[in-house]
Biotite code that builds the C-alpha atoms (Angstrom):
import biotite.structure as struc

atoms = struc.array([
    struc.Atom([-155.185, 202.384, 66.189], chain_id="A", res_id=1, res_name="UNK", atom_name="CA", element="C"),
    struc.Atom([-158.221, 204.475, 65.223], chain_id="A", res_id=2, res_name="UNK", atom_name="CA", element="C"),
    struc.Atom([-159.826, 202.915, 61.970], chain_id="A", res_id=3, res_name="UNK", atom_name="CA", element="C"),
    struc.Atom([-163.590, 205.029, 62.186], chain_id="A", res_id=4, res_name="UNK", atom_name="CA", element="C"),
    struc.Atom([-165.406, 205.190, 58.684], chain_id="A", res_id=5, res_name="UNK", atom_name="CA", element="C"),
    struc.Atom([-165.330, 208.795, 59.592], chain_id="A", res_id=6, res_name="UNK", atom_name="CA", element="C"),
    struc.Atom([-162.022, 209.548, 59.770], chain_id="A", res_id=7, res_name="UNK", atom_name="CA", element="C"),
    struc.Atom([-160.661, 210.904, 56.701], chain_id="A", res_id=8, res_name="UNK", atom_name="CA", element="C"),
    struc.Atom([-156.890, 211.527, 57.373], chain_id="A", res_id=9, res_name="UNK", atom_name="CA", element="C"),
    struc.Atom([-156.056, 210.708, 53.883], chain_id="A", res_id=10, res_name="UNK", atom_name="CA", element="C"),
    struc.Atom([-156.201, 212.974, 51.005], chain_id="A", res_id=11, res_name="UNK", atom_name="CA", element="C"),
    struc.Atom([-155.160, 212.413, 47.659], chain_id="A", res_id=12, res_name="UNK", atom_name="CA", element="C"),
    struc.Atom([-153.748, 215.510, 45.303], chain_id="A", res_id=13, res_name="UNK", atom_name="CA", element="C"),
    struc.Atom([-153.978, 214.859, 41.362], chain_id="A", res_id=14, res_name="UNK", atom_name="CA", element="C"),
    struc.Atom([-152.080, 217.526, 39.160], chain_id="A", res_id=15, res_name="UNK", atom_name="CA", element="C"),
    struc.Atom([-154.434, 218.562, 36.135], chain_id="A", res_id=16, res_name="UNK", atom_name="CA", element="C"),
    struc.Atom([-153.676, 221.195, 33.056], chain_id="A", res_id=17, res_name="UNK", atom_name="CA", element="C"),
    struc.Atom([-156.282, 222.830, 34.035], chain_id="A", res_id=18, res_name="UNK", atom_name="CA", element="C"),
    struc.Atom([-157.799, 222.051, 37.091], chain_id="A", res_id=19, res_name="UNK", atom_name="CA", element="C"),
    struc.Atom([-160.340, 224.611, 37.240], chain_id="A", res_id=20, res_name="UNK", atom_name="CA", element="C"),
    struc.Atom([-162.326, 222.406, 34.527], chain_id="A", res_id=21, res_name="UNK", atom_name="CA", element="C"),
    struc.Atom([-161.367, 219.764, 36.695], chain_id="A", res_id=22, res_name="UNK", atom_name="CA", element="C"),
    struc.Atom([-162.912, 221.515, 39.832], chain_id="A", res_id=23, res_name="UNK", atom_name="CA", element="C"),
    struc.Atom([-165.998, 222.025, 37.952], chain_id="A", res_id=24, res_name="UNK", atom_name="CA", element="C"),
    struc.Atom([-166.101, 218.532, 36.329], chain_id="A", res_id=25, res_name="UNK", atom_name="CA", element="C"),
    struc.Atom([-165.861, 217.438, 40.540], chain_id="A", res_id=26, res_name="UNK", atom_name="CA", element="C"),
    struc.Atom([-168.682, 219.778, 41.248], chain_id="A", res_id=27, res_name="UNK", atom_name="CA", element="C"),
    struc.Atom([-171.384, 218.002, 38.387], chain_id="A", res_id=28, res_name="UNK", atom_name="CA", element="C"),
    struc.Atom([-170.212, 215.000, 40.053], chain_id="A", res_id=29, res_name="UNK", atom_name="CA", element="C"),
    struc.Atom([-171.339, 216.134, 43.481], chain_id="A", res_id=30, res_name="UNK", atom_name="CA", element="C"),
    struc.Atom([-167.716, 217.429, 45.140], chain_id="A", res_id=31, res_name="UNK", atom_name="CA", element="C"),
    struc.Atom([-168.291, 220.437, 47.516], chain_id="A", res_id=32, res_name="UNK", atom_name="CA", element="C"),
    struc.Atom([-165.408, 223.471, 46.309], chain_id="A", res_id=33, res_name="UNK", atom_name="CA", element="C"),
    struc.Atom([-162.953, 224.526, 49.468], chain_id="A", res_id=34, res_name="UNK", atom_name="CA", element="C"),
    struc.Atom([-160.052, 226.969, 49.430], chain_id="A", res_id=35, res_name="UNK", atom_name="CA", element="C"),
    struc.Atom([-158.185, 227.660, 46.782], chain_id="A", res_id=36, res_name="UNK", atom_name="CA", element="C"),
    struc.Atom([-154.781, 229.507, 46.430], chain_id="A", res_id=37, res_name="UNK", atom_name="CA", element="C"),
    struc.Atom([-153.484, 230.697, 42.846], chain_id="A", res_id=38, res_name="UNK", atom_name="CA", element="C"),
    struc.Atom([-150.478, 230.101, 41.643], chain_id="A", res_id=39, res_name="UNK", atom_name="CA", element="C"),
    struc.Atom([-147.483, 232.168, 39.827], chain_id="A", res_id=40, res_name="UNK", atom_name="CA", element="C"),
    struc.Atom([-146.292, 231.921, 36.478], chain_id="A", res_id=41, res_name="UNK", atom_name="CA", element="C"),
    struc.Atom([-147.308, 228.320, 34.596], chain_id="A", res_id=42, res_name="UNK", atom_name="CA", element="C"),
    struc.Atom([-148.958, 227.171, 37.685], chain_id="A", res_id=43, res_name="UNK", atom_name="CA", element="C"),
    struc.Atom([-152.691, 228.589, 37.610], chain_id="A", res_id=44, res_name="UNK", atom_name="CA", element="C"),
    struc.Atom([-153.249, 226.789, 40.774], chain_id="A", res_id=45, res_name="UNK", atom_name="CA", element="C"),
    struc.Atom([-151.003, 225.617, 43.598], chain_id="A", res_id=46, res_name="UNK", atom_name="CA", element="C"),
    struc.Atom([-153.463, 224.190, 45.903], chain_id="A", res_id=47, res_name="UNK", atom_name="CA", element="C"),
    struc.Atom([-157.161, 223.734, 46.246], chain_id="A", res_id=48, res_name="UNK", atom_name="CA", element="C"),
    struc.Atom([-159.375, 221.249, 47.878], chain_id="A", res_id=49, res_name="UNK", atom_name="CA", element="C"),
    struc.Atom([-162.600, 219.475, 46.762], chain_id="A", res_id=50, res_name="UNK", atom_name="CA", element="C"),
    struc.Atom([-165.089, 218.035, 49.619], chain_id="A", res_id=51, res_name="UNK", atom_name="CA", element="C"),
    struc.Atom([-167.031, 215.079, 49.232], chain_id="A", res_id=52, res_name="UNK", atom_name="CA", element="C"),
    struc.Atom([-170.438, 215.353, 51.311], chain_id="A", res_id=53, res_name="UNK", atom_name="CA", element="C"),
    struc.Atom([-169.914, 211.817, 52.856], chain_id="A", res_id=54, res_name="UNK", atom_name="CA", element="C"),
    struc.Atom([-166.530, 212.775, 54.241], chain_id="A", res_id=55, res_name="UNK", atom_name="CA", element="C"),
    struc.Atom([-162.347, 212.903, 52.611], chain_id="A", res_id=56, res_name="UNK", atom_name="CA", element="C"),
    struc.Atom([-161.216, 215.264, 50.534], chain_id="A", res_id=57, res_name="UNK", atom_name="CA", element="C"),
    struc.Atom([-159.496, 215.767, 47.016], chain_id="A", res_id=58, res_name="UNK", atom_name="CA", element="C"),
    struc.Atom([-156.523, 218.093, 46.482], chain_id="A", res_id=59, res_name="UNK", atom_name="CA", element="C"),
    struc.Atom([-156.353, 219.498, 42.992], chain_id="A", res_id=60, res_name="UNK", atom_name="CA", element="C"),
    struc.Atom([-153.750, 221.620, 41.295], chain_id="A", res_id=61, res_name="UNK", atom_name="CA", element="C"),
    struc.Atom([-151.810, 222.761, 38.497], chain_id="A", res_id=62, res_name="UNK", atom_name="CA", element="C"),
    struc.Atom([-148.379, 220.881, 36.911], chain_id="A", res_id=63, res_name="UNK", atom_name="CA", element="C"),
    struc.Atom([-145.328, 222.492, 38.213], chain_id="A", res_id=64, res_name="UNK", atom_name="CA", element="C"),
    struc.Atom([-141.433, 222.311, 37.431], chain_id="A", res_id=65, res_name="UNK", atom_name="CA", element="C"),
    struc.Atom([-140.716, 222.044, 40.827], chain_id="A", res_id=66, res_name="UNK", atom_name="CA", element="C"),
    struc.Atom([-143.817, 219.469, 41.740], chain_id="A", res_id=67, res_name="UNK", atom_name="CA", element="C"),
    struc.Atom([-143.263, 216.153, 39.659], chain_id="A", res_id=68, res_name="UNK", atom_name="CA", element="C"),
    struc.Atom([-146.316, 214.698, 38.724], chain_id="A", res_id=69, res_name="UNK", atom_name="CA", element="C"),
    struc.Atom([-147.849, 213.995, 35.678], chain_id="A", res_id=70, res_name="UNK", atom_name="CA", element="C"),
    struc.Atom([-151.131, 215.397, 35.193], chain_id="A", res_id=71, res_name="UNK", atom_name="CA", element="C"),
    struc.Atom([-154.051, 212.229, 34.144], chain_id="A", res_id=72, res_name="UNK", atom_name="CA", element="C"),
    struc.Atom([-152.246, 209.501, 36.139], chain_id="A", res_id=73, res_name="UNK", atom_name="CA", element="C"),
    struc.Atom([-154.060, 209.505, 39.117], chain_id="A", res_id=74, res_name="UNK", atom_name="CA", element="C"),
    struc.Atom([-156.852, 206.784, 40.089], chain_id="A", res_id=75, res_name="UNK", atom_name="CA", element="C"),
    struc.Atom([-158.865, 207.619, 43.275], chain_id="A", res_id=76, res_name="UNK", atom_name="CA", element="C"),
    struc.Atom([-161.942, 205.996, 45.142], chain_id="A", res_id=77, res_name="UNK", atom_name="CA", element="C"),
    struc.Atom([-164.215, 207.583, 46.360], chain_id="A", res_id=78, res_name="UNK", atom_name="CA", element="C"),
    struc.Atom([-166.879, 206.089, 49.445], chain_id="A", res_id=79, res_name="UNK", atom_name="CA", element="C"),
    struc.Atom([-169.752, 207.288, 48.841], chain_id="A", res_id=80, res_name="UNK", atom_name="CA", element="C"),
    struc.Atom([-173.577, 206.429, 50.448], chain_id="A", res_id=81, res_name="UNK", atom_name="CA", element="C"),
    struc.Atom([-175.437, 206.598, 47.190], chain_id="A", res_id=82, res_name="UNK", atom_name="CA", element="C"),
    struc.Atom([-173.313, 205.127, 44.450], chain_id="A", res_id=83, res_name="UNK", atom_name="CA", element="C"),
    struc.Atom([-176.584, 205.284, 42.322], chain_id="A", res_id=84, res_name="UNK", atom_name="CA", element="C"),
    struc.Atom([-177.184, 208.596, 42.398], chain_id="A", res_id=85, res_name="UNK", atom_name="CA", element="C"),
    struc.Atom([-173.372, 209.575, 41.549], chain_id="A", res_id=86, res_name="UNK", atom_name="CA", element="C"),
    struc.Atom([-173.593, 207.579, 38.618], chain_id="A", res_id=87, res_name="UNK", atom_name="CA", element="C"),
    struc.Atom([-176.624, 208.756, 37.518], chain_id="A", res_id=88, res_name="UNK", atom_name="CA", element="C"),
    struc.Atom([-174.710, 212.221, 37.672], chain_id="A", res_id=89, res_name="UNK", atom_name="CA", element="C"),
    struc.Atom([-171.620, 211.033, 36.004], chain_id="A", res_id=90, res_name="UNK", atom_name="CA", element="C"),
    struc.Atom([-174.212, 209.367, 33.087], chain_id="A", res_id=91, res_name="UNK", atom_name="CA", element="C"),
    struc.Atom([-175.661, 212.777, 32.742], chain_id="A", res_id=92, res_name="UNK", atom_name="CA", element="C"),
    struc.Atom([-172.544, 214.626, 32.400], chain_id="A", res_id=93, res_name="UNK", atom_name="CA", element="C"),
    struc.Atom([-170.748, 212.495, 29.675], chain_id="A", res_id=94, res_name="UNK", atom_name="CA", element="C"),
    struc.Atom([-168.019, 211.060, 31.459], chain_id="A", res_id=95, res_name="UNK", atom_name="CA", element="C"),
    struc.Atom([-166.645, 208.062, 29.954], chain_id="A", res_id=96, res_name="UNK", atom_name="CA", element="C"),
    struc.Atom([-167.204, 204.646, 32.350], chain_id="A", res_id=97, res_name="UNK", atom_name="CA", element="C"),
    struc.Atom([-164.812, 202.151, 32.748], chain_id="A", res_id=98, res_name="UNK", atom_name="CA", element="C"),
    struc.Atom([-166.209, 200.094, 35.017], chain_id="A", res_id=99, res_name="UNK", atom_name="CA", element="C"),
    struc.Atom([-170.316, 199.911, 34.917], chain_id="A", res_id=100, res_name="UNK", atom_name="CA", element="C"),
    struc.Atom([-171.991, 200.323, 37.887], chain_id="A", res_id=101, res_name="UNK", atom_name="CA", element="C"),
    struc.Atom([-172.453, 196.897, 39.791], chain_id="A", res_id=102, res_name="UNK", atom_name="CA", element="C"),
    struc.Atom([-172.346, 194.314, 42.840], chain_id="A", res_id=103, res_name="UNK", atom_name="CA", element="C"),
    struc.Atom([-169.155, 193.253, 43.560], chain_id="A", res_id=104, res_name="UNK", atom_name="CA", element="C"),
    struc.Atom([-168.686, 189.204, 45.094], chain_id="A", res_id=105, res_name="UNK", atom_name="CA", element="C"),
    struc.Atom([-167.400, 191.339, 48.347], chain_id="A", res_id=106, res_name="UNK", atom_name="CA", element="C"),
    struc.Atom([-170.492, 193.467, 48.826], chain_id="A", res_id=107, res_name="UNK", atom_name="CA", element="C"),
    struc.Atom([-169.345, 196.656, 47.373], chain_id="A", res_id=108, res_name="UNK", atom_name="CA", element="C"),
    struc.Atom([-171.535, 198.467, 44.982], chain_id="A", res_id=109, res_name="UNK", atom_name="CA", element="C"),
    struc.Atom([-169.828, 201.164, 42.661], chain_id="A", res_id=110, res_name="UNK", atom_name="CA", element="C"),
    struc.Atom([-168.518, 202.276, 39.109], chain_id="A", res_id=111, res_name="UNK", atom_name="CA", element="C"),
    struc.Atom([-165.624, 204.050, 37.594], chain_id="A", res_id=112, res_name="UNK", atom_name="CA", element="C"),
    struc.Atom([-165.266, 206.666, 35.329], chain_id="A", res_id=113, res_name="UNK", atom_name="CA", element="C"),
    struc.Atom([-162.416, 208.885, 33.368], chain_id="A", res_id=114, res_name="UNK", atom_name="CA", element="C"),
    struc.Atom([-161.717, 212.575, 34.021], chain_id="A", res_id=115, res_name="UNK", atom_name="CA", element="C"),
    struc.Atom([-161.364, 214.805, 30.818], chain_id="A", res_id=116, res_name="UNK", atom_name="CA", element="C"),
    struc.Atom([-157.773, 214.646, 31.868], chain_id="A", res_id=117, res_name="UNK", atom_name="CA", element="C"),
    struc.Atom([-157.217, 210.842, 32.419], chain_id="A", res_id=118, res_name="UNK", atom_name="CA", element="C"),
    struc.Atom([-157.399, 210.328, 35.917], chain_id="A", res_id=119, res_name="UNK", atom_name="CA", element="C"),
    struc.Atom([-159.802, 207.513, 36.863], chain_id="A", res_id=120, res_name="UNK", atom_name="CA", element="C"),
    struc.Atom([-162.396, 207.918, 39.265], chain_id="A", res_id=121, res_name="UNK", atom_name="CA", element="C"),
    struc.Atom([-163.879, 204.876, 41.118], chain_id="A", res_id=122, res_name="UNK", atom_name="CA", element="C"),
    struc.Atom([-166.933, 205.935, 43.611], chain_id="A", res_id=123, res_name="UNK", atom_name="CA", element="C"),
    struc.Atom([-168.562, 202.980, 45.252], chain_id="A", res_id=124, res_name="UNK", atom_name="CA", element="C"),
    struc.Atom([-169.837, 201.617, 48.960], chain_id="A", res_id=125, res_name="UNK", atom_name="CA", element="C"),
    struc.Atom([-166.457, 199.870, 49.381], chain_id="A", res_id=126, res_name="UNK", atom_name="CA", element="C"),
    struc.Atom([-167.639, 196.883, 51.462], chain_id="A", res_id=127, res_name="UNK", atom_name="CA", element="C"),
    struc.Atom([-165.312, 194.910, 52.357], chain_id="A", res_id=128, res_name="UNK", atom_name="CA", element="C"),
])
């Protein structure tokens, strides 16, 4: 089994109301945009894809009949190199912490924050 830090074969998908806000809102935080196809109807967005500079991805799109999940009930971490800078950038743009940024007894250094739409956002080292 491969288990490289740099493999990032995992992506998680959170369903937003509107997750173009929510695409932005990734972008203050420091997210890279990718693709992004439109949907039909109620869905403004069927797919798109947010990159984070140290690696992984996000997939973020609209609530959908015929996709059941509930839009703010998503939790994510995020590894990240800095976790200093990205709260500093989190700080600046209002979001509301949950967890302060600290040292964790394992080694990990991070934070966690809430989306305008609920979905919790945890960005840290992740030593473990």
């Amino acid at each position: 089994m491969n288990t490289s830090v740099t493999d990032h074969n995992i992506w998680p998908g959170l369903t937003y109301d509107d997750p173009l806000a929510a695409r932005a809102w990734l972008a203050r935080l420091g997210f890279e945009p990718g693709i992004v196809v439109e949907g039909d109807g109620d869905r403004r967005i069927r797919h798109s894809e947010m990159r984070w500079p140290d690696g992984g991805r996000v997939m973020v799109h609209s609530a959908a009949p015929d996709f059941p999940s509930v839009p703010g009930s998503g939790n994510t971490y995020v590894v990240v190199s800095d976790p200093d800078a990205v709260y500093a950038a989190a700080v600046a743009l209002g979001a509301r912490l949950v967890r302060e940024l600290k040292d964790e007894d394992y080694g990990s250094r991070g934070f966690s924050v809430v989306d305008p739409e609920g979905n919790v956002w945890s960005f840290g080292t992740y030593a473990g």
